[in-house]
NUGURO-794865 format. One record per residue: residue in three letters; z negated, x negated, y negated of N, C-alpha, C in turn; residue number from 1. Coordinates in steps of 0.02 Angstrom, whole numbers, always signed. Each point is the difference from the previous one (the first is absolute). Layout:
// NUGURO-794865
SITE   r    nzz    nxx    nyy   cazz   caxx   cayy    czz    cxx    cyy   k
SITE Ala      Z      X      Y      Z      X      Y      Z      X      Y NUM
...
//
This chain:
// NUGURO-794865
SITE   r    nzz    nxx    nyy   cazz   caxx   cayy    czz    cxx    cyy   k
SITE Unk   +413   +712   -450    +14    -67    +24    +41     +2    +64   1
SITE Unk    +32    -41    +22    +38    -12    +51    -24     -7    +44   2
SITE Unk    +11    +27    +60    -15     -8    +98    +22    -32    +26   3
SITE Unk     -4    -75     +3    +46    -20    +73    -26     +7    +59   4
SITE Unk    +60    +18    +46     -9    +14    +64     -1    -74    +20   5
SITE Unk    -53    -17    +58     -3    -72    +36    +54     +9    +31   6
SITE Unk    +25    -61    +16    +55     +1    +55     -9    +15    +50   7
SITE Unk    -55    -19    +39     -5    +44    +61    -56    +67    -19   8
SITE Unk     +6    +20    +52    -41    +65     +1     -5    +54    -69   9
SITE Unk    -29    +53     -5     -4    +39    -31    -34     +3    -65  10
SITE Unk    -31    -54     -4    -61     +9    -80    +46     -6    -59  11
SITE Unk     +6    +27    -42     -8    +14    -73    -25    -33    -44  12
SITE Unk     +8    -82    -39    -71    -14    -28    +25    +13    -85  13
SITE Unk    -43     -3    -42    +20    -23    -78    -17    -66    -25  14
SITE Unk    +57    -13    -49    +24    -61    -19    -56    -56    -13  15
SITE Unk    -41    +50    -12    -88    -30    -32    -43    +25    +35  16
SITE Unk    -57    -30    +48    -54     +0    +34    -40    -18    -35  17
SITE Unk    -67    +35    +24    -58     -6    -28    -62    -65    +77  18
SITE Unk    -13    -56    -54    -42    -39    +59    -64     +7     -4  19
SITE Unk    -29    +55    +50    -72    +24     -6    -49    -28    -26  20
SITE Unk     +6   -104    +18    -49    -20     +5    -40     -1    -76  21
SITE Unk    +50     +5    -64    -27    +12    -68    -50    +79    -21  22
SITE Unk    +37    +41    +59    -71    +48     -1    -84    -39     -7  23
SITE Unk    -30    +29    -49    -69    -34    +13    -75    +39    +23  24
SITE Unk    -25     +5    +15    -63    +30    +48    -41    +41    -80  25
SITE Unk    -36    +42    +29    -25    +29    -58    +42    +44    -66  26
SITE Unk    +50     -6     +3    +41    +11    -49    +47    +51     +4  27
SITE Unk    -16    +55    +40    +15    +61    +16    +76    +43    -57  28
SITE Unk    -53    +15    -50    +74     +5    -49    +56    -22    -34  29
SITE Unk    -34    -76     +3    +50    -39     -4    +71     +3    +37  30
SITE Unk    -32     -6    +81    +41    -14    +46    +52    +70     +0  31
SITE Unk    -55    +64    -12    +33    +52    +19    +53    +15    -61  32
SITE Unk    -14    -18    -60    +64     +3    -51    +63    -61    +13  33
SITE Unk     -2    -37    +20    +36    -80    +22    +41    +61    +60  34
SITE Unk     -4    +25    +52    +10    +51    +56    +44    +32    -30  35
SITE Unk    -41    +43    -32    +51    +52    -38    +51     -8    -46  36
SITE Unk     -7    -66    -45    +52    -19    -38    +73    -29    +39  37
SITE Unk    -19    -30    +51    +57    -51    +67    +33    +53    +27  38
SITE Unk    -15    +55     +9    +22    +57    +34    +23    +57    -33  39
SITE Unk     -6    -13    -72    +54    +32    -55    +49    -74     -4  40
SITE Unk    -32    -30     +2    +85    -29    -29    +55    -22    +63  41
SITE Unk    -15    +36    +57    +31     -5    +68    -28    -45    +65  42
SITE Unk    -58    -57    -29     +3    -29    +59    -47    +42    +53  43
SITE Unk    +25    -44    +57    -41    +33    +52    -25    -48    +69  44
SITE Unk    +25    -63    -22    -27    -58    +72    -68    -25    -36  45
SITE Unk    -44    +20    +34    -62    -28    -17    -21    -59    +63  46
SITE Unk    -13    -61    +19    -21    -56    +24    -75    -25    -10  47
SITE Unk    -14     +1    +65    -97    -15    -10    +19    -28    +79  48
SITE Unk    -75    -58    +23     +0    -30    +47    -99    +24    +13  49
SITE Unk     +6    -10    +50    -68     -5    +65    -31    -60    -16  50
SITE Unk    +41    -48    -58    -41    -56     +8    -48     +3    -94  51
SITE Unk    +32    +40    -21     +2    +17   -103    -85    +17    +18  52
SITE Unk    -43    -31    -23    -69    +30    -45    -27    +19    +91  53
SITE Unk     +9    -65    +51    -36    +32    +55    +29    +81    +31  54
SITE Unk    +45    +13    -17     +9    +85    +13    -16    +35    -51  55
SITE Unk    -21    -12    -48    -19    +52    -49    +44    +15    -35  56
SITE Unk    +52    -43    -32    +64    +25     +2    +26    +60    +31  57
SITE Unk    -14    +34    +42    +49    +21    +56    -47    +58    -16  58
SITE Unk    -65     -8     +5    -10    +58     -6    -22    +26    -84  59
SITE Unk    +17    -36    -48    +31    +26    -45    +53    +55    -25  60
SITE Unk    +73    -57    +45    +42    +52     +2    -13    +78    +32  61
SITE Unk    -12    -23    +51    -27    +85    +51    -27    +54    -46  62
SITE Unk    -45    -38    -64    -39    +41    -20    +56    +55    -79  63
SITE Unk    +43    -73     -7    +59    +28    -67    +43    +53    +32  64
SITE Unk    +11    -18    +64    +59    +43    +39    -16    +66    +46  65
SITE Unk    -69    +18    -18    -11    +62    +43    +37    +55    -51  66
SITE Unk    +53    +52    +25    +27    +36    -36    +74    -10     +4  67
SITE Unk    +17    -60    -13    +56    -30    -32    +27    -57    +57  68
SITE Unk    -23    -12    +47    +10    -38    +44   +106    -17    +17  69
SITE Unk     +6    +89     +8    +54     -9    +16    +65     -3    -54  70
SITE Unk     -8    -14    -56    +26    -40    -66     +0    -53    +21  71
SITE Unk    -11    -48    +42    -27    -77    -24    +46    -31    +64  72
SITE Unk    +37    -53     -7    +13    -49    +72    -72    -44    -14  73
SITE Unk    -53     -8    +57    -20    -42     +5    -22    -58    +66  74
SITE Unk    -14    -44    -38    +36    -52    +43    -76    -46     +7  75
SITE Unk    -10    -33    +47    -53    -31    +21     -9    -56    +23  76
SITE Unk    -47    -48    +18    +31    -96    +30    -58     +4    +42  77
SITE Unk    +29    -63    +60    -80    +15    +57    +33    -86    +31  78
SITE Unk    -57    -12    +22     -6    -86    +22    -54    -37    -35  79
SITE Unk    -57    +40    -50    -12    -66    -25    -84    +62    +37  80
SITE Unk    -52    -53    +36    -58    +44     -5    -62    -32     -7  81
SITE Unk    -21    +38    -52    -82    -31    -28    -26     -9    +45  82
SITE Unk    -50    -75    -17    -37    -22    +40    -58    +78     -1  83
SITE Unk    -66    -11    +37    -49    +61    +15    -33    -41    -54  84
SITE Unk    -15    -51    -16    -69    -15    -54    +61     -2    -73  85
SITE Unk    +41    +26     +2    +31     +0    -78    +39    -77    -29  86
SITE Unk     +4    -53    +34    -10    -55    -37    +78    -19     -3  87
SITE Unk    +46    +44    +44    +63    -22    -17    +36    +35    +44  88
SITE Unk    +60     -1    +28    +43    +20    +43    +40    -43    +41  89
SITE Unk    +26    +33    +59    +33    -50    +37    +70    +20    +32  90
SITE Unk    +36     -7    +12    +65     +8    +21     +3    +22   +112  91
SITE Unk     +3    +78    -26     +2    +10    +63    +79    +16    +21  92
SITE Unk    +43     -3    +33    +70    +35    -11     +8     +5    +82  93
SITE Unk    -52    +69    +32     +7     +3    +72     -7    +85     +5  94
SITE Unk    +45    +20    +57    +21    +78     +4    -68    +23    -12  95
SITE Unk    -32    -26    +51    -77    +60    -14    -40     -2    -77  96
SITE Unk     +8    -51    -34    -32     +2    -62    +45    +51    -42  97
SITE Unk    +73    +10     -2    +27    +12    -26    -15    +64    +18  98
SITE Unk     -1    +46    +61    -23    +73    +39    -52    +12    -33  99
SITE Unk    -47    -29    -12    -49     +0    -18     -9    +12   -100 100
SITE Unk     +6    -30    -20     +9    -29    -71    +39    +60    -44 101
SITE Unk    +52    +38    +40    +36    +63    -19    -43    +59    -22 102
SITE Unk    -54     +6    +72    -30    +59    -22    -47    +16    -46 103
SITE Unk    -25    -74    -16    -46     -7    -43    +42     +8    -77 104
SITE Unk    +37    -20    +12    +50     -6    -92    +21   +102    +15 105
SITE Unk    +16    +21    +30    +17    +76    +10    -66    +30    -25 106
SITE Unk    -60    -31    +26    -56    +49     -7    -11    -17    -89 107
SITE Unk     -8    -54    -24    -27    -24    -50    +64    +47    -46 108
SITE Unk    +57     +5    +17    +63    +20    -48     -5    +79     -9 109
SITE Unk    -24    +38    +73     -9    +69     -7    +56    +38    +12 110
SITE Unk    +57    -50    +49    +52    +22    +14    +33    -14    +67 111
SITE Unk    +28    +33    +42    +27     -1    +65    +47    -45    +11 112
SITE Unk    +37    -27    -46    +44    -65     +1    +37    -18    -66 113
SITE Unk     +0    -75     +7    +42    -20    -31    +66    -31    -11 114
SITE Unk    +19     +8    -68   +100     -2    +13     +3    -43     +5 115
SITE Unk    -38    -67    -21    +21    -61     +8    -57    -50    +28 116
SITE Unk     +2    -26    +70    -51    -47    +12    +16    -83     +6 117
SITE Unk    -33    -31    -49    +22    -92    +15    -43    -38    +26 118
SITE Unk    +37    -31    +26    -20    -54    +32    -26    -45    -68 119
SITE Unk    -64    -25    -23    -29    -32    -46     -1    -71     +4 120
SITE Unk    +73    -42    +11     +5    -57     +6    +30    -20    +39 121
SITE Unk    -21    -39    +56    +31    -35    +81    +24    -69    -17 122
SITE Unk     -1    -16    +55    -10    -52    +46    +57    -14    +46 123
SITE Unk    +34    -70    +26    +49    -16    +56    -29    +15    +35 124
SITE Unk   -107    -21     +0    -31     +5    +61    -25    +76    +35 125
SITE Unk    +40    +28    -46    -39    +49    +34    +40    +49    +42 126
SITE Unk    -38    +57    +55    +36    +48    +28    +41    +34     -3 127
SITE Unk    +49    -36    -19    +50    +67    -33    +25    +63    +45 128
SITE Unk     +0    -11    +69    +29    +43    +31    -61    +74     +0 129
SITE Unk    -54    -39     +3    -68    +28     -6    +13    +41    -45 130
SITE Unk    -22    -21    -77    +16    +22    -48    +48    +48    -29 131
SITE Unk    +55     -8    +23    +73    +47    +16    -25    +72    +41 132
SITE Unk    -26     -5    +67    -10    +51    +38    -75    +32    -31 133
SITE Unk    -17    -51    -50    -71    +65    -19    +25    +28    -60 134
SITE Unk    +49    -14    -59    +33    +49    -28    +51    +62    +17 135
SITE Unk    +33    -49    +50    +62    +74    +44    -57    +57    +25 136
SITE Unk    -63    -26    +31    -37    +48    +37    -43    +52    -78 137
SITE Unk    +15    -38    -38    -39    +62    -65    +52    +34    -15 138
SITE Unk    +55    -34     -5    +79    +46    -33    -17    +56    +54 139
SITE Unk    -13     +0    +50    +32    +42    +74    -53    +57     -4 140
SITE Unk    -50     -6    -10    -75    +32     +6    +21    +49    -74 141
SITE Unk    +32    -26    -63     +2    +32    -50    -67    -18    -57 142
SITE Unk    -27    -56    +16    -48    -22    -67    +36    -34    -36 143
SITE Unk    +57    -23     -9    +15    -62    -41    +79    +51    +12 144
SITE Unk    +39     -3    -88    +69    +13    +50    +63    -46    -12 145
SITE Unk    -30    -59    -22    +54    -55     -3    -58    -72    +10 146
SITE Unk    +22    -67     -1    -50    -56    -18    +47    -46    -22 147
SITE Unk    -48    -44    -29    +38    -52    -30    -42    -99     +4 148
SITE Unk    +24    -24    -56    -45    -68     -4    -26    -17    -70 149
SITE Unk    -10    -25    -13    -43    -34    -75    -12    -85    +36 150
SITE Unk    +66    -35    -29     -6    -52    +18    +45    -41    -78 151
SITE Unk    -20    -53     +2    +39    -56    -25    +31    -81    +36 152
SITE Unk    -36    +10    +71    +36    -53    +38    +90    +38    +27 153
SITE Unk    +39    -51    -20    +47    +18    +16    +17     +1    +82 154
SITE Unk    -27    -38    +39     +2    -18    +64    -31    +65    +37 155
SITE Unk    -32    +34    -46    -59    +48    +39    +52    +78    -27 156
SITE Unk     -4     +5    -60    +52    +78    -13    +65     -5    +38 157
SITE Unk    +41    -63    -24    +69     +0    +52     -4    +27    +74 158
SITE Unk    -70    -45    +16     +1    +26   +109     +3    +81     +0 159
SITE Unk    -60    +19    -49    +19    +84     -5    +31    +48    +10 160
SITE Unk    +45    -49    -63    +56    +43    -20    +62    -14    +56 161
SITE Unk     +2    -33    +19    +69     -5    +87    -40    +37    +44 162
SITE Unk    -53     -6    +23    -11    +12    +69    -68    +58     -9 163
SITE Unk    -16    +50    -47    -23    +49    -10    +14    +90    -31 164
SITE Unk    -35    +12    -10    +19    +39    -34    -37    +33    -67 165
SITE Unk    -15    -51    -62    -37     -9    -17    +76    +53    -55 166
SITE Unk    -49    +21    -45    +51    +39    -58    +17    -34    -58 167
SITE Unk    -71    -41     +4     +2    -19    -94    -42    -85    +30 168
SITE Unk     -2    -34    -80    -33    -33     -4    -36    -12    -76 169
SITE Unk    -51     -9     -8    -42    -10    -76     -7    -75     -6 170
SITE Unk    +35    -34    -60     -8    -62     -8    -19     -7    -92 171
SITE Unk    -31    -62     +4    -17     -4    -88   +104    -10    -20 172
SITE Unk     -3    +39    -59    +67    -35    -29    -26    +35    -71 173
SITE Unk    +37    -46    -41    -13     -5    -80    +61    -38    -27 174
SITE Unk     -5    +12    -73    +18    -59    -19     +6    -69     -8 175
SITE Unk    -73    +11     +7    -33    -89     -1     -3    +12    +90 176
SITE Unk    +19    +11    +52     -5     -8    +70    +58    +14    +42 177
SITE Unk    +69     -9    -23    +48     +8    +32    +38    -21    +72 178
SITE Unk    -67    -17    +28    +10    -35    +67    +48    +33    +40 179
SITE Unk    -43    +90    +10    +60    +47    +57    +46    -28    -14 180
SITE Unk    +31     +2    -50    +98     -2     -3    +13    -47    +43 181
SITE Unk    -39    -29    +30    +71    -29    +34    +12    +29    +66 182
SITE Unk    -62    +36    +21    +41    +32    +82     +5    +86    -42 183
SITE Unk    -10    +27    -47    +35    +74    +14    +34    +21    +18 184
SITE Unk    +63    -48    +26    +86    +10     +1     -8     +7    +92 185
SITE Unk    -56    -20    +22    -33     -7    +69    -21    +87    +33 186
SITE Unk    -67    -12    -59    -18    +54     +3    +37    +82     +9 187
SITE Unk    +31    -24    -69    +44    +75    -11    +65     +5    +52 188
SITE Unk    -10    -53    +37    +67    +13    +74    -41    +19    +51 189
SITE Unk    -60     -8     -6    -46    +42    +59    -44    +57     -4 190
SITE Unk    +54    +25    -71    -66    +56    -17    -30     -9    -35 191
SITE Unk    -45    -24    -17    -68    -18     +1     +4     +6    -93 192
SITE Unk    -46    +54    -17    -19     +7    -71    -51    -20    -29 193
SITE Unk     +1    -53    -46    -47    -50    -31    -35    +59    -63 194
SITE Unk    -70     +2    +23    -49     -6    -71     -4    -44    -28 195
SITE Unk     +6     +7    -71    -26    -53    -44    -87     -5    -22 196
SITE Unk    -49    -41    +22    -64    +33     -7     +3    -90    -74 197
SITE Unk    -49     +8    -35    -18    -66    -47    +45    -15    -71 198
SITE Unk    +37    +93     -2    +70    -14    -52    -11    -32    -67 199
SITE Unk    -87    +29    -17     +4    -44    -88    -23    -49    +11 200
SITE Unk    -12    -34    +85    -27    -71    -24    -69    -22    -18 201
SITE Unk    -51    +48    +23    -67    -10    -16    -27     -3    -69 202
SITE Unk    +78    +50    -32    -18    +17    -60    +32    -26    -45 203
SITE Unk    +39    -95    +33    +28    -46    -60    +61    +47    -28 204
SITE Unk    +27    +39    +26    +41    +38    -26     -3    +31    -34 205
SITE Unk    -53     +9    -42    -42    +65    -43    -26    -31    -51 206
SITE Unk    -69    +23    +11    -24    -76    -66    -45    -18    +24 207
SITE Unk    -19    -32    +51    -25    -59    +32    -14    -50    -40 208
SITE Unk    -16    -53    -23    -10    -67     -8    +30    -27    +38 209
SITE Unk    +42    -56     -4    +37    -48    +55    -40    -42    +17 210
SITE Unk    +30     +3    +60    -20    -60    +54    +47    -20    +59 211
SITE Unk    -28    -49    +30    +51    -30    +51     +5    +63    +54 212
SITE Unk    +52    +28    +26     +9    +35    +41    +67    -27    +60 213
SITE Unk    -43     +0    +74    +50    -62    +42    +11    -48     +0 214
SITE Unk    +53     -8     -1    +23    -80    -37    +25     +1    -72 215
SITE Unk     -6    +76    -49    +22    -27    -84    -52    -26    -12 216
SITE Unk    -13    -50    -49    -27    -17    -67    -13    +39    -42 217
SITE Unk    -56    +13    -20    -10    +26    -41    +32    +21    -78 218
SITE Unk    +11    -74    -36    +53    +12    -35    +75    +11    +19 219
SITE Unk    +22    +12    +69    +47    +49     +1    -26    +59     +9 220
SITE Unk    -32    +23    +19    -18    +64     -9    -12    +28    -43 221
SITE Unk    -36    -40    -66    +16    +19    -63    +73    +46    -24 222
SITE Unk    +53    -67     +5    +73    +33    -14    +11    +38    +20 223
SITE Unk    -22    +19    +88    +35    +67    +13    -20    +45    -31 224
SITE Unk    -85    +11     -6    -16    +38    -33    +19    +14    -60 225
SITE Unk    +18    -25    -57    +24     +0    -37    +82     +7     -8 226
SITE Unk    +41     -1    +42    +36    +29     +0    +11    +91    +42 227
SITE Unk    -33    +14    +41    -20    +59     +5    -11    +37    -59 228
SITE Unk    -49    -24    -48     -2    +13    -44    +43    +48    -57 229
SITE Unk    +45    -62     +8    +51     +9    -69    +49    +28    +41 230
SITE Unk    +18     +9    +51    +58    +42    +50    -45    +84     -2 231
SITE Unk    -65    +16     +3    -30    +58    -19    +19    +36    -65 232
SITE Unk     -7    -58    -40     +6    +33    -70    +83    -13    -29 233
SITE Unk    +17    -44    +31   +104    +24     -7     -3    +57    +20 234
SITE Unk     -1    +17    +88    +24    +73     +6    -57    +56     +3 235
SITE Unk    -52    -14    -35    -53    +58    -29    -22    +29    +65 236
SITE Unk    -22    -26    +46    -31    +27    +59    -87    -51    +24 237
SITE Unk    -25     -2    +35    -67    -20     -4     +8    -46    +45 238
SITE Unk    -36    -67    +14     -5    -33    +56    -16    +22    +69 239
SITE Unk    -48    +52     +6    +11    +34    +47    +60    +27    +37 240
SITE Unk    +47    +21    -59    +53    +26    +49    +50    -58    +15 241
SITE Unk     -8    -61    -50    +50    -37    +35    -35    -46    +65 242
SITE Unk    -72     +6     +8    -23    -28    +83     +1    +41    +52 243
SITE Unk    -11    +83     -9    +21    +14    +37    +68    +33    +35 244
SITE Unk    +36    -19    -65    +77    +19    +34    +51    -73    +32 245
SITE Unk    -26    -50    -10    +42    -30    +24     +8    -16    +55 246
SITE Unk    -82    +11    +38    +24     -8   +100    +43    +77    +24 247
SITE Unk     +4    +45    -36    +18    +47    +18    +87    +14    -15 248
SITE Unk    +29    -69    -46    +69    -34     +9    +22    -30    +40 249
SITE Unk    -34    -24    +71    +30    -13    +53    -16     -4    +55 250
SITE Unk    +38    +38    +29    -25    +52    +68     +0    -69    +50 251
SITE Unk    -39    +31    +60    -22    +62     +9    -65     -3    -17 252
SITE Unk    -18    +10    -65    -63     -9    -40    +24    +84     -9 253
SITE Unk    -65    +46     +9    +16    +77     +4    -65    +54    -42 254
SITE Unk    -54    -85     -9    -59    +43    -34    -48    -49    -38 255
SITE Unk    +15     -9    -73    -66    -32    -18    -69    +11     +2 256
SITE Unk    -41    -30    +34    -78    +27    -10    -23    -50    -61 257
SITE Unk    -61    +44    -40    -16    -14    -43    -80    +24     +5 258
SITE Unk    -74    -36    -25    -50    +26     +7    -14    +15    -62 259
SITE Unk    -28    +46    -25    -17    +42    -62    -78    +27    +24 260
SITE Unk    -43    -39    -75    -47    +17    +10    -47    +47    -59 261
SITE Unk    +33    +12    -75    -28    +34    -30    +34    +63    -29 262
SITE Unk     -5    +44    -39    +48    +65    -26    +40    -55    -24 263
SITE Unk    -23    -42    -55    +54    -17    -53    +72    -35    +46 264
SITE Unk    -30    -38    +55    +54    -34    +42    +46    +58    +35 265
SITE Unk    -31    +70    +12    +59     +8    +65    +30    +73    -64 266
SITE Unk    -27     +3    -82    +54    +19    -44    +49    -42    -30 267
SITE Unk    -23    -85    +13    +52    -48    -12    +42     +1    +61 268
SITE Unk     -5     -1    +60    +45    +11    +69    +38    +50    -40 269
SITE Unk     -4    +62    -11    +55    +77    -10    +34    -25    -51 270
SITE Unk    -21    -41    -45    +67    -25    -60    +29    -48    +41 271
SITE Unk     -1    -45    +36    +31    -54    +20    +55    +18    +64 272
SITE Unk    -22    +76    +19    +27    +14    +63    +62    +35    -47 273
SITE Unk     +1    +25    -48    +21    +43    -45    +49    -50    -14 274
SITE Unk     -9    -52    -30    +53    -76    -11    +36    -18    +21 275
SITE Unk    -20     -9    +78    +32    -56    +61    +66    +57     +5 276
SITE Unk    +16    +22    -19    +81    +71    +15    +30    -38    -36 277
SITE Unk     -5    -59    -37    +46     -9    -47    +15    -87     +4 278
SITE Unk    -35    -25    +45     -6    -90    +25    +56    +23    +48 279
SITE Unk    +42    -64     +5     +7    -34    +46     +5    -65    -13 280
SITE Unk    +39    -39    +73    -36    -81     +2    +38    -20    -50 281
SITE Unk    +53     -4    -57    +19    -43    -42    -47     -3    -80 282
SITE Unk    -53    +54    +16    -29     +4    -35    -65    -82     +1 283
SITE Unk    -19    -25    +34    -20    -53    +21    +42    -58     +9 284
SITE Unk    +35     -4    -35    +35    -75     -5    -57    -47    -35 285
SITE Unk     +3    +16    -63    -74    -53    -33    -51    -21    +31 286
SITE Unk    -43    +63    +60    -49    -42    +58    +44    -25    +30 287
SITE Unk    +47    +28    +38    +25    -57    +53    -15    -51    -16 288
SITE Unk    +35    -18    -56    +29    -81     -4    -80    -54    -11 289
SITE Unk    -46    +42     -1    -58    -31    +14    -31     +4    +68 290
SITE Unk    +34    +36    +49    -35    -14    +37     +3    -59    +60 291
SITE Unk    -31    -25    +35     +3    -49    +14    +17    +21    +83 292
SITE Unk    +33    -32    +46     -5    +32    +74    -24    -28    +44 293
SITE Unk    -34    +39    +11    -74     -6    +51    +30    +39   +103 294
SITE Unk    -25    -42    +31    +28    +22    +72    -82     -1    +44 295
SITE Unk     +8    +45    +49    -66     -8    +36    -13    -74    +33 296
SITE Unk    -45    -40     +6    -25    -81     +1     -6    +10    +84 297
SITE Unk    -46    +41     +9     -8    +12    +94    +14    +63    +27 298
SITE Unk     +6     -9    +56     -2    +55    +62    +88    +36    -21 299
SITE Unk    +39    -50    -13    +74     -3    -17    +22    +19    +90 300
SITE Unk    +68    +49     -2    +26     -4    +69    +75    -47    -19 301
//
């Protein structure tokens, strides 16, 4: 599979990421064949957050990656922290939580740093300068060796991306969610390399049952689906590969993540990854013309 280099800095990622959070607890061989299959067929950005399963997430991964650690870009999110009685979480986005919040995702991961640390959301209101100087101070120390954001307010990734030094950003984009497009042309003048995290769509891309997703209708979502469909079986490739190749048609979109949670799914990933060599975007004319255009509603700059 293919490596792109981020635009800034040094990481390496593949075209297809794995999103931890479909790892499931108890399920040891599962997880550990799902591991081993992603890493024959080239990928290597694995994505888990401090906030996934309370931390247990995290120390999941720690537990897949002893051995193999240094195969893997992985990448981590910090801002969101459980309440102490369990009942929910709350939005902290302040240097010391963040100082703090690192070592615990390091200890739970079983590793001295990570390649990629995000910011898990944000806020106008919040510290940014704060926030800024408690990632430069992990870059500097050597726990973290790039950071980034996981945002969908445009008001909040844009400030980032001018006045930081953030590498990447992780936003939902899909088919059925084509919002990014309209600042990538932004983005990709500041660098800044977009994950695609939500590519099949919570599945409608697959075989889901339809439903209203955003602002489609349900019976449009039907059609698209159904034309996905019949655009699979024209050019003999799987729905899978045509959701996750199409954010990866326009840059600076540099890595689809995808969560895979059983054998049979991540031996359907290796055919679909096997496919997407042979898409490009004119291959989707029939969805296009169904899709409808959707723009972000708030937190617009």
């Amino acid at each position: 599979m293919k490596l792109n280099k981020l635009y800034k800095g040094d990481l390496r990622i593949s075209e297809i990421g794995l999103g931890a959070m479909s790892f499931m607890q108890g399920h040891e061989s599962t997880n550990e064949r799902i591991l081993e299959l992603a890493s024959g067929y080239g990928i290597n950005y694995l994505d888990t957050s401090d906030l996934y399963d309370k931390g247990k997430n995290e120390e999941l991964i720690g537990k897949l990656l002893q051995g193999k650690r240094q195969d893997w870009v992985l990448a981590s999110k910090v801002g969101n922290k459980w309440r102490s009685d369990g009942s929910g979480w709350d939005w902290v986005p302040s240097k010391k939580y963040i100082l703090s919040a690192v070592e615990e995702s390091l200890g739970r991961l079983k590793t001295d740093y990570l390649d990629l640390y995000q910011l898990h959301g944000g806020t106008l209101d919040d510290p940014f300068e704060e926030i800024v100087e408690a990632f430069e101070l992990l870059k500097e120390q050597g726990k973290i060796k790039e950071y980034g954001i996981s945002s969908i307010r445009p008001n909040v990734f844009l400030k980032y991306a001018e006045k930081s030094r953030i590498v990447s950003n992780m936003m939902q984009y899909s088919l059925l969610d084509r919002r990014p497009e309209e600042y990538f042309s932004k983005l990709k003048e500041e660098g800044i390399t977009v994950f695609a995290r939500g590519t099949v769509a919570q599945g409608l891309m697959l075989n889901k049952p339809a439903q209203k997703y955003l602002s489609i209708p349900v019976h449009q979502v039907l059609k698209i689906q159904k034309a996905v469909e019949d655009t699979a079986k024209e050019l003999h490739v799987s729905a899978m590969a045509l959701a996750l190749k199409y954010p990866l048609l326009h840059k600076p979109v540099l890595c689809s993540v995808v969560g895979i949670r059983t054998k049979a799914q991540a031996q359907e990933l290796g055919k679909a990854i096997d496919e997407m060599e042979r898409l490009s975007l004119s291959d989707y004319e029939q969805i296009m013309a169904l899709l409808p255009e959707i723009k972000y509603a708030e937190h617009r700059k």
